[in-house]
Every structure is written in structure tokens, then in C-alpha cells.
N, C-alpha and C positions, 0 to 999 in steps of 0.2 A: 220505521215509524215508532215512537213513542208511544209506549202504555199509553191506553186514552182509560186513563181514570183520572174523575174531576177532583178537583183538590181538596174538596167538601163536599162531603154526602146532603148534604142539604142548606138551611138555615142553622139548623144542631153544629156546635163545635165540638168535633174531640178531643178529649181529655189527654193532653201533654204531661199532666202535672204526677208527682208522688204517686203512687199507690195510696188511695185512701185505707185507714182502718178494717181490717178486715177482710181488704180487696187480694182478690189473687189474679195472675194475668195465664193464657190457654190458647191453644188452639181448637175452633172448631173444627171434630172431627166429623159427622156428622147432622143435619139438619132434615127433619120430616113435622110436618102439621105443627109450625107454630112452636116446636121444642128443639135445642140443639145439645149434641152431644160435645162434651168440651172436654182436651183433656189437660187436666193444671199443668205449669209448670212446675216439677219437684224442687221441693224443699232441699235446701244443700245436704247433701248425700242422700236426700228421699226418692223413695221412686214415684216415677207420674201417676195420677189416679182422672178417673174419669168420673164428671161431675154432668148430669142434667139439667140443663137451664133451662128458663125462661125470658125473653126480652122483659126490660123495664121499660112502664110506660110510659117512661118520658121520651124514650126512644121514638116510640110509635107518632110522635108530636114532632111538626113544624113550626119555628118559632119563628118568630118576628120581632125584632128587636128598635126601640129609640134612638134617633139618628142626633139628637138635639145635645150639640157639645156644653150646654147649660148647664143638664138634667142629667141627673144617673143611669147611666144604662137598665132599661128593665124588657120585660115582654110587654110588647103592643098587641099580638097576635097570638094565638096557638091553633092550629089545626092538624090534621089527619097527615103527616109522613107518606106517602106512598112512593118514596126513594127507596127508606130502608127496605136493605137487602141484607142479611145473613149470611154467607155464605159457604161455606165448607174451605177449609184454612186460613178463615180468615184468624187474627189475633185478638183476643177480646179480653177485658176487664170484666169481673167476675165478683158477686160478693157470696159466699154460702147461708145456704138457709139451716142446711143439714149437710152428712157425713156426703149425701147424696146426689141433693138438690142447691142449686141456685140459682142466681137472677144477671144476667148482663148487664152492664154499667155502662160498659162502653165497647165501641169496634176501634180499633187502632188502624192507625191509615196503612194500607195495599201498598205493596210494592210491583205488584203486576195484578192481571185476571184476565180469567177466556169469558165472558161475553158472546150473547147472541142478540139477535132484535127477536121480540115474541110478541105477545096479545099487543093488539092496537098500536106496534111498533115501538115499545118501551122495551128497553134494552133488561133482559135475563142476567144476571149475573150465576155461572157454574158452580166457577171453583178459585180460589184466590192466590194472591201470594206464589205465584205459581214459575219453576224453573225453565220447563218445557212442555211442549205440548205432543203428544204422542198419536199419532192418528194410524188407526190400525184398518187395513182393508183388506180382505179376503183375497185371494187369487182365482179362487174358484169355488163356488156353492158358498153362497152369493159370487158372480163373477163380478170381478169390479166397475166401478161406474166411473171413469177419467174426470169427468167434468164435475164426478163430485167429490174427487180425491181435487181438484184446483178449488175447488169452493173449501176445504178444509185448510189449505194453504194459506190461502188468501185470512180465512177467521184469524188464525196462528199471526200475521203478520200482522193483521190489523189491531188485534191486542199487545201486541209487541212481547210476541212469546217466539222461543226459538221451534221449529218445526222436528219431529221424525218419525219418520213414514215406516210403519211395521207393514211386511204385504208376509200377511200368514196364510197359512194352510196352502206353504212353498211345495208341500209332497203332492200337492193333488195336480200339477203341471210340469209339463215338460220346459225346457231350458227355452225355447224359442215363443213360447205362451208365455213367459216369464218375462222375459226382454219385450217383448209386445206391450205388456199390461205395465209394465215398471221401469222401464228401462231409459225411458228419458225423462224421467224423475231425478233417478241418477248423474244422469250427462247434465241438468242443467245445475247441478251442485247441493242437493235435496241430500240430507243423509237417510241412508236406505237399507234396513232389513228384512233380512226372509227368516221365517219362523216357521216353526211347523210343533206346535205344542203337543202333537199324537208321538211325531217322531225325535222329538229332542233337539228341533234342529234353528239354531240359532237364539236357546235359552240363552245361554252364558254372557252370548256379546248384549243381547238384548239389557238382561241382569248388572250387565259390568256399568251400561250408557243410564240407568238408573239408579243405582249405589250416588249416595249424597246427595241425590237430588229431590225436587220437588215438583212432579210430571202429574199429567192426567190421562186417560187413557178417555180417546173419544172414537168414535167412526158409526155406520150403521150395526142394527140388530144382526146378532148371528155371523159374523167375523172372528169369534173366538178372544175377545178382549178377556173375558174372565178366567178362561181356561187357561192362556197366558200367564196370568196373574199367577194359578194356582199352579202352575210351572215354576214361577219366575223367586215367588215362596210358598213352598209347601204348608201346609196348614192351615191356609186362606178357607180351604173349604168352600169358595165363592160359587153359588149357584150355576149353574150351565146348562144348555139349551141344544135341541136339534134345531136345522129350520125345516122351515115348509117343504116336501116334495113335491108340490106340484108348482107354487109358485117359486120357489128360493130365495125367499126372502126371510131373515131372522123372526125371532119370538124376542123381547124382550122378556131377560134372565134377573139383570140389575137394574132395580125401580126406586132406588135412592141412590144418591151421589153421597160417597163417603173418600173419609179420606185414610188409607190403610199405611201402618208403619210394613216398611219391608224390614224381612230378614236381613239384607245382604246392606242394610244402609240405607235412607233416604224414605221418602214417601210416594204414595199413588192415590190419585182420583181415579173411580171406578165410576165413568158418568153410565146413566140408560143411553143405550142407541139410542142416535137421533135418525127419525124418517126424512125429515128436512133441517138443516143448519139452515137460518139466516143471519145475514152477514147485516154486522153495525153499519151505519150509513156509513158512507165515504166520498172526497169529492172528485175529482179525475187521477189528482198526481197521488192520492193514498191509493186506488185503484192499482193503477200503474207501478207502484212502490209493492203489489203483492208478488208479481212479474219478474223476478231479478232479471234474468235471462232477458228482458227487453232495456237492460240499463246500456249495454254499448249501443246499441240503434240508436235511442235517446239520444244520446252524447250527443250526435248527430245533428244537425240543424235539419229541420223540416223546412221548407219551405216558407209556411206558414206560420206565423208566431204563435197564433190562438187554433194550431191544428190538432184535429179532435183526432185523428188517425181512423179515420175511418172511408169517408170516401174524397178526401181532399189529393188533389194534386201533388206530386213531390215526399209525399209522406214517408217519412225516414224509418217510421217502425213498417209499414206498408213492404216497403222496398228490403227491408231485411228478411219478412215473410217470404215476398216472391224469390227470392237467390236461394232461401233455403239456412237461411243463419237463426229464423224465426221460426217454432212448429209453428203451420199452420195451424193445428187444434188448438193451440195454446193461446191463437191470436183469438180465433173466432169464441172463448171459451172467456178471457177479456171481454170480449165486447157481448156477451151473453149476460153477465155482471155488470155488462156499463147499463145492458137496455133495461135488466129488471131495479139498481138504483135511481134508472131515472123516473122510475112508473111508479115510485114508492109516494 
């Protein structure tokens, strides 16, 4: 599935044209209360320097413009923006107020983003511009949750970002708890790491698969995303957390989404655990499109032309589960995502 980012953030056009006077162009590295950290792009042979901005208010405005091929283009309208979104990589136009401070002009258009749906079902945006998406899951303390390692999948595919699956804190299980919890992650063509940040164990390949790239680390609280990180480069100094003993469930350690230059090459988003991912609406065959692993049943002719695969006769994904070419979890974990898109 293609990026589903709209072509336009709103009624607002972005600015294609020259750099204005003045203007410098950045990424946002971080974003908290209405301020974003931006860092310019250097001056030839400069080095990058980090600038604090602030949105311009015209940002903040919806425009509406004269349709009358007569008349000159002007605003007919202006109201309240509630599109824009900011986000952590994205690329932004910049003017300085000071050594320190500035004001954003403009967002430049996304090449990618992870996305969630949130309040009142208006789509979240994370983290932007983004190469892969990195979903990290405990092996044990927190022991993993399958169906919400498939709900992580499914986000990744539905932003049209590449998936991989880190399963850390690989020392605290044995080989056959290991294959149980991950294992057919793997078999259905899922790229797949074990880590273990106490004992060194699968830094480097982790390290090597993010070198030039542009990744975000997501999954629940208390999986050891950050610890990772401050493995993966040293000096991160990134906050870290026990979890709960009695429940096992994480503390959230990282409560701003930034974006960190690695040592070794490339960049990382550091999101906050999330307790619940939701997933952007979608309609059956982007569903079905999160599933690789159901693409040869597909091929398949079902019976029915308009079959849902669920309790219909002949059903070609149906008939792949019962032989065993299909997980069954992975079927009933589909149609867990098909009942809560419909209820939306």
C-alpha cells in the first residue's frame, strides 16, 4: 500500500518556490507544547546548529480561496487549521529571529509517516519522512502480546513503511519460548531480531540495519527501546525504566518523540510506549494487504466474488487456514481488525 499522506495538508499550499530572504531550510528534531526543535541545514562546510521555533500564524489558518476565472485569486475565507500537524522529521522552512530562535514558514511535503487514528478518530501523526519502522517487543517481562505485535504490522504496512521486528530481552528465554513467541514472524518473511541490551546480544546487526537510515523505535512501555538505543549509541544517556512487579507492564521512561542523530550513521525516533496503537481506517483489501502471508490463497478464486472470508462457502483464504498453509491466529487476528474497523 502506498503512503496515505494527502497531497495537501489542507486549503494552505506549500511553498515550492526559492528560499525567501532570510529563510533557512531543517529538520525537525524535536516537538513539545507548541515549540519545535529544528536543526538547520549547514552552511557549506558549516556545521548544523539547532534553532527553536515557533509556528507562523498563518500556518495555524485555513484558507479559502476565489474560484471566479474573472477575478484575481484572493482569500474568501480564513479559519482555524486543525490539520496542521508538526511533526518530528519533518523538513521545514525557517526564518531566524535570533542566534537561537525562529519562526516556521513552511512544512515541505513528506515522503513517508507512521500515523495513528486518536481523539475523535482524527488521524495522530508521530514521526515523518520516515525509512522503516522498527517495533520492538519484549520476550519476556513484559511477555509478548501476538496480536499486538500483528496490530504493529498492520500500522507499518498501512503507512507504507517497511516493518522490523526487534524481540529483546532474547536472554531471559529459552530457544523453544523463543520460537513460540517469534517464530512465525520469521517463517512468514518478517525481518527478525533478538537483542538483548544487558548482554550485548544482537547490538551490531541491530546497529548495522539502522546505519543510513531513517527508523522510529515504537512498541509498548518497558521493552527496553531506550536501553537499546543507548547500546546501539553510546552517549544517548536516554532515560530507562524498570517495570512493574506485580503487574509487568512498563513505566513510560520517553515522554517526547524526538528525533536522535546516531553514531554509526542514520537517524531514530524515540516514540513514548504506546498502551493502545490505533490503526488508520482501512477498507477490506488494505486490511488484507497487512497479511502478506494470505497473498497465494488470494490468488485463489473464492467462490464468491464479493466474499468477505469469513463465514461464506468455498472461501479460498478459509480453506488455506483449515490445511494449515494459513496460522490460524493470524486468520482470527484479521478478522479481530476487520470487527473493530467496522464498529468505528
Amino acid at each position: 500500500i502506498a503512503s496515505r499522506i494527502p497531497a495537501d495538508a489542507g486549503d494552505n499550499e506549500p511553498d515550492q518556490s526559492a528560499l525567501a530572504e532570510g529563510e533557512r531550510e531543517g529538520i525537525v528534531l524535536k516537538a513539545y507544547s507548541g515549540q519545535f526543535v529544528v536543526q538547520a541545514d549547514p552552511d557549506a562546510g558549516g556545521i548544523p546548529r539547532t534553532v527553536t521555533c515557533s509556528l507562523r500564524g498563518v500556518l495555524k489558518k485555513r484558507f479559502t480561496y476565489s474560484t471566479s476565472g474573472s477575478q484575481p485569486r484572493r482569500v474568501t475565507r480564513a479559519r482555524q487549521n486543525i490539520d496542521v500537524d508538526v511533526a518530528v522529521g519533518d523538513r521545514v522552512r525557517f526564518s531566524s529571529i535570533d542566534e537561537a530562535y525562529g519562526v516556521i514558514e513552511s512544512i515541505l511535503p513528506r515522503t513517508s509517516r507512521f500515523a495513528r487514528s486518536s481523539f475523535r478518530g482524527r488521524e495522530q501523526t508521530m514521526v515523518t519522512n520516515l525509512d522503516q519502522l522498527v517495533i520492538v517487543f519484549a520476550c519476556a517481562e513484559p511477555n509478548p502480546d501476538l496480536w499486538r505485535i500483528d496490530r504493529w504490522l498492520a500500522a507499518a504496512k498501512s503507512n507504507g513503511l517497511e516493518p522490523l521486528i526487534v524481540a529483546n530481552k532474547r536472554d531471559r528465554v529459552d530457544e523453544t519460548t523463543f520460537q513460540e513467541r517469534f517464530g512465525e514472524f520469521a517463517e512468514i518473511g518478517y525481518r527478525l531480531v533478538a537483542t538483548s541490551a544487558r548482554e550485548q546480544l544482537g547490538i551490531s546487526e541491530l546497529r548495522a540495519l539502522l546505519a543510513g537510515r531513517v527508523s522510529a523505535f515504537t512498541g509498548p512501555s518497558g521493552v527496553g527501546k531506550s536501553s537499546l538505543l543507548n547500546e546501539i549509541s553510546p552517549g544517548l544517556k536516554l532515560a530507562t525504566g524498570e517495570i512493574g512487579e506485580i503487574t509487568f507492564k512498563g513505566r513510560h521512561t520517553t515522554t517526547v518523540r524526538e528525533l536522535i542523530p546516531l553514531v554509526s550513521g542514520g537517524w531514530v525516533a524515540d516514540t513514548p510506549g504506546l498502551r493502545q496503537l490505533e490503526l488508520l481506517n482501512m477498507d477490506d483489501d488494505e486490511l488484507l494487504a497487512c497479511f502478506p502471508e494470505f497473498v497465494p490463497a488470494l490468488a485463489r478464486t473464492c467462490r464468491f466474488r464479493n466474499c468477505q472470508h469469513q463465514n461464506e462457502p468455498g472461501c479460498a483464504l478459509k480453506e488455506a487456514v483449515a490445511s494449515g498453509e494459513v496460522s490460524a491466529r493470524r486468520y482470527e487476528s484479521f478478522l479481530m481488525l476487520r470487527r473493530e474497523a467496522e464498529q468505528r
